[in-house]
VEXDREN-2710 file (C-alpha; in Angstrom, 1 decimal):
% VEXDREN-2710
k/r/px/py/pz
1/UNK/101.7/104.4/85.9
2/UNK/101.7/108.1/86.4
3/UNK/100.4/108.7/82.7
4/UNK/97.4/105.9/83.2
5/UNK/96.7/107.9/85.9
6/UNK/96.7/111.1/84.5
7/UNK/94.5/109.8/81.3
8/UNK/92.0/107.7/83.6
9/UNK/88.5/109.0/83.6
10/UNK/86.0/108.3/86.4
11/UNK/82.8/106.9/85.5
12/UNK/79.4/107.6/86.9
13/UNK/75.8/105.9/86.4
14/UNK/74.2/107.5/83.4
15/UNK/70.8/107.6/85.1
16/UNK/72.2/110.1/87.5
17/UNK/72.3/113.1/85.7
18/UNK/70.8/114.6/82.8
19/UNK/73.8/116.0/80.9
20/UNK/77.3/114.3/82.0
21/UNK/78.6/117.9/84.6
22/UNK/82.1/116.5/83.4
23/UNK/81.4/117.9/79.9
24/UNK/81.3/121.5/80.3
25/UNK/82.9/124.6/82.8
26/UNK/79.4/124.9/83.9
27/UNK/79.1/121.4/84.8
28/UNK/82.0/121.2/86.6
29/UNK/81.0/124.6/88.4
30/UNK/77.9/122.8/90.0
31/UNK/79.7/120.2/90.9
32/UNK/82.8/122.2/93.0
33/UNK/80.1/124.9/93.8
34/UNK/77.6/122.2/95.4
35/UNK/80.5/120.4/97.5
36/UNK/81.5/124.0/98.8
37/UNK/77.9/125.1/99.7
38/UNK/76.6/121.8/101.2
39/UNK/79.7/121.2/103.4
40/UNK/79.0/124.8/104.6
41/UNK/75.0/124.1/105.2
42/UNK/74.0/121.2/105.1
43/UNK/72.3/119.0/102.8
44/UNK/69.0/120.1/104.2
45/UNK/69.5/123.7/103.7
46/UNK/71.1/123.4/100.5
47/UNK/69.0/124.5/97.1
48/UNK/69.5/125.1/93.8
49/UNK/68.6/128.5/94.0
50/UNK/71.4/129.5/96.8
51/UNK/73.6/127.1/94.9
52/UNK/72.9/129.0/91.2
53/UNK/73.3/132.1/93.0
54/UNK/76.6/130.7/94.6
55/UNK/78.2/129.6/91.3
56/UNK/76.7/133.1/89.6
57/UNK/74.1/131.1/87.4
58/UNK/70.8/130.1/87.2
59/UNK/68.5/127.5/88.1
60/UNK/67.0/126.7/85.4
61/UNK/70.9/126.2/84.7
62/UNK/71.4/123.6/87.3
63/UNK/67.8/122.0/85.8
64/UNK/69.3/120.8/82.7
65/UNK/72.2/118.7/84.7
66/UNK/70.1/117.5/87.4
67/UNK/66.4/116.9/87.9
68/UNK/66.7/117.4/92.0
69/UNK/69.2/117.8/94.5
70/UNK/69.1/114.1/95.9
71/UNK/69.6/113.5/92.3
72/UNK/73.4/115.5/92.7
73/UNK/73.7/113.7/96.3
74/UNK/73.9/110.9/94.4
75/UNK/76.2/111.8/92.1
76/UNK/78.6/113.5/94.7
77/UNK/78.7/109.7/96.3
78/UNK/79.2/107.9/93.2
79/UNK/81.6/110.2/92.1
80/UNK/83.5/109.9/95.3
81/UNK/83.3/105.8/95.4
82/UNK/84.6/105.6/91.9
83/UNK/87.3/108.2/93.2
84/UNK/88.4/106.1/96.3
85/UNK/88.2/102.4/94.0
86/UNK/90.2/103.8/91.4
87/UNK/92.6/104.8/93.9
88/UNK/92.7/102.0/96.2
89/UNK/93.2/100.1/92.3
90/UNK/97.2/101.8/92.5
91/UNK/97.9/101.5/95.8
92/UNK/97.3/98.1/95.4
93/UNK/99.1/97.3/91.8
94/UNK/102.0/95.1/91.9
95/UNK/101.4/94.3/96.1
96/UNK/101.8/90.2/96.1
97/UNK/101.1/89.4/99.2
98/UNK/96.8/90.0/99.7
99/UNK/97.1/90.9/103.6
100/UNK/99.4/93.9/102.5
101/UNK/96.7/94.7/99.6
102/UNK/93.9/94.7/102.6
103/UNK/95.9/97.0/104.7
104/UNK/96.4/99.4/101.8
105/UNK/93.1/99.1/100.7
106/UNK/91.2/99.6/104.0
107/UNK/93.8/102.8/104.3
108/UNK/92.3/104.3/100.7
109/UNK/88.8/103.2/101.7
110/UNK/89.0/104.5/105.5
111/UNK/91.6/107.2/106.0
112/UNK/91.1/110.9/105.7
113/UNK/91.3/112.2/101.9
114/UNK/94.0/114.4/100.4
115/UNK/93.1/116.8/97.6
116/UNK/94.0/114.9/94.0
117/UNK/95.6/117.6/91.9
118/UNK/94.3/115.1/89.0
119/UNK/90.5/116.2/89.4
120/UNK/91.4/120.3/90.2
121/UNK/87.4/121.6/90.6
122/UNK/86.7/119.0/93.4
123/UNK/88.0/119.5/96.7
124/UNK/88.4/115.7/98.0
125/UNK/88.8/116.6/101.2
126/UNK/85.5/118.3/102.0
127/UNK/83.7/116.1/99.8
128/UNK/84.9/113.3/102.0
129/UNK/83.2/115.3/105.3
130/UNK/80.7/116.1/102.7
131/UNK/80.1/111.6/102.3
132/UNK/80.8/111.0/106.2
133/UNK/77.9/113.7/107.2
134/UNK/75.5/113.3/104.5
135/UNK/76.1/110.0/102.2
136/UNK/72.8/108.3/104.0
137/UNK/70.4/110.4/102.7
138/UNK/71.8/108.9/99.2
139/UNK/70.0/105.6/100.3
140/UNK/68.0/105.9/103.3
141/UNK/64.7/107.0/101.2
142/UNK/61.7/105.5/99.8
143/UNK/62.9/105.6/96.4
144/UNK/65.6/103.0/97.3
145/UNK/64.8/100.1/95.3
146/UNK/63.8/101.7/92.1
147/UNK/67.7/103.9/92.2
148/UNK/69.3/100.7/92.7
149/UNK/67.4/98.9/90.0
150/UNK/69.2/101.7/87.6
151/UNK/72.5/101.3/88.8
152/UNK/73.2/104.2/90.8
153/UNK/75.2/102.6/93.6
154/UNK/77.7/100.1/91.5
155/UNK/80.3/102.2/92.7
156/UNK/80.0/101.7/96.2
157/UNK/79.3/98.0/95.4
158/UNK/82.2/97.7/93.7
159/UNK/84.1/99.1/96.1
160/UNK/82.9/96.7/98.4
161/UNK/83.5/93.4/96.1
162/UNK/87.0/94.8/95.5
163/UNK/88.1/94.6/98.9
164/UNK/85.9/91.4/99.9
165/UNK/88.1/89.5/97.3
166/UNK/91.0/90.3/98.9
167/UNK/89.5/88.8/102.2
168/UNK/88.5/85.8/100.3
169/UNK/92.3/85.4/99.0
170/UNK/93.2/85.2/102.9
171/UNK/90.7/83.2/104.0
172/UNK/88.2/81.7/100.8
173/UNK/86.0/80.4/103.6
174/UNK/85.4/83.5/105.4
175/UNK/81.1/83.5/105.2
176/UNK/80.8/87.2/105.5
177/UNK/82.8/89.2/103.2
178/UNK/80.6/91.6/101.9
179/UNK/79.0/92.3/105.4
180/UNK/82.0/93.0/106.9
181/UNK/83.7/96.0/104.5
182/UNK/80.4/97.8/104.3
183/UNK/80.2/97.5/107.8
184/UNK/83.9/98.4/108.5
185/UNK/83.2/101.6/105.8
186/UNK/80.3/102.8/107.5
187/UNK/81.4/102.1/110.7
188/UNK/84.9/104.4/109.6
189/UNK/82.6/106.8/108.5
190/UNK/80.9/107.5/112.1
191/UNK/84.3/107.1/114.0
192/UNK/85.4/110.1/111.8
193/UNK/81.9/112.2/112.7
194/UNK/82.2/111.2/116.3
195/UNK/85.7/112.5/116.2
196/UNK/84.5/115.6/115.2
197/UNK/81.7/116.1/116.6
198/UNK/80.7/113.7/119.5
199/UNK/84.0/112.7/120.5
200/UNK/83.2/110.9/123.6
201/UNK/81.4/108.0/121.5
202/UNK/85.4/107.2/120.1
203/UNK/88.7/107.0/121.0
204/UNK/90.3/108.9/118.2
205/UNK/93.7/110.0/119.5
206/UNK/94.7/113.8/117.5
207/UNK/97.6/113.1/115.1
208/UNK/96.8/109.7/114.9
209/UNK/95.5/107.3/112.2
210/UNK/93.2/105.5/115.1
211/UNK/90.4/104.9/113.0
212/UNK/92.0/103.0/110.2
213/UNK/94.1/100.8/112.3
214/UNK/91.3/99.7/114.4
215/UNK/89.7/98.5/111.3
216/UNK/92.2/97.2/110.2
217/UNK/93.0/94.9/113.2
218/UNK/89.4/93.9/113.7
219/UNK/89.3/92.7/110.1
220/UNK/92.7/90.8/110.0
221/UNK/91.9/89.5/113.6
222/UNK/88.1/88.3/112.3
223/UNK/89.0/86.6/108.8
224/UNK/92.4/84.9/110.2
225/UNK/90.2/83.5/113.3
226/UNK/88.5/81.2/111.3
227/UNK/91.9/79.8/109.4
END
């Protein structure tokens, strides 16, 4: 198990970029340098001039990777999704029973990230405040339709039909799978931003894993009502 791990590579959409940042130091110098610099600005601040100037490079460097920064937003997300599938993928290995495979899945999908020593110039953890504060933007646009027709989110989808199987393994006549673990993701997502930030719109308890077992109950509770 731990060499699959080691050897696995995370895949991202093609259509993102223009030349794979994974290939090159360079590459995988914009990628740490524009999780460091957004998570300390913003999205909306953030540039590729600040950023080639953060990373000591160029932009006409950062050009030749990707055509715009929503174009690196969405490959920050995608990278991320793939991260948290293939991770939810061994935590799940080998579990027979499927509600024990939900739990551990909605706690890879939900729970705070810990920095993976297998993937050294990304810092998990802020890229996960990095998804929680800015990961909308990846899809709330006009450009919606024509990014989706080209693949861009079938990591997040994935994600999603991985864990609504599991729910279908408990209860194969739940209607609303799919609805229900985007909902519970997103919903986890603001939690964790509330807690942070507006913490009288949760109840997010300091040194505990509130979020995640909410979730957790509220989808056990839901499927299993219908048994």
């Amino acid at each position: 198990m731990d060499g699959l791990y080691a050897n696995l590579r995370l895949q991202v959409n093609e259509n993102i970029y223009l030349k794979n940042p994974e290939s090159s130091d360079l590459g995988q110098r914009i990628i740490s340098g524009s999780i460091e610099l957004i998570s300390e600005i913003g999205f909306e601040r953030f540039t590729f001039r600040k950023l080639a100037a953060a990373i000591s490079s160029t932009e006409a460097s950062i050009y030749r990777y990707f055509e715009s920064k929503h174009k690196l937003l969405l490959y920050l997300t995608a990278w991320y999704w793939a991260w948290v599938q293939y991770r939810m993928l061994f935590a799940t290995a080998n579990v027979e029973s499927a509600e024990d495979r939900l739990k551990r899945a909605l706690d890879v999908a939900l729970e705070v990230k810990e920095v993976d020593i297998q993937f050294p110039h990304i810092d998990e953890q802020k890229l996960y405040r990095l998804v929680v504060a800015e990961s909308s933007k990846a899809y709330l646009n006009k450009q919606v339709d024509e990014i989706n027709d080209q693949g861009v989110y079938t990591s997040y989808k994935d994600l999603v039909e991985l864990i609504s199987k599991i729910i279908l393994e408990i209860n194969p006549n739940y209607k609303y799978p799919h609805m229900l673990v985007s909902t519970v993701i997103e919903g986890s997502n603001h939690q964790h931003f509330f807690a942070q930030h507006l913490p009288r719109l949760t109840d997010v308890v300091c040194g505990e894993s509130g979020i995640t077992e909410y979730y957790q109950e509220m989808v056990l509770t839901l499927i299993k009502a219908e048994l």
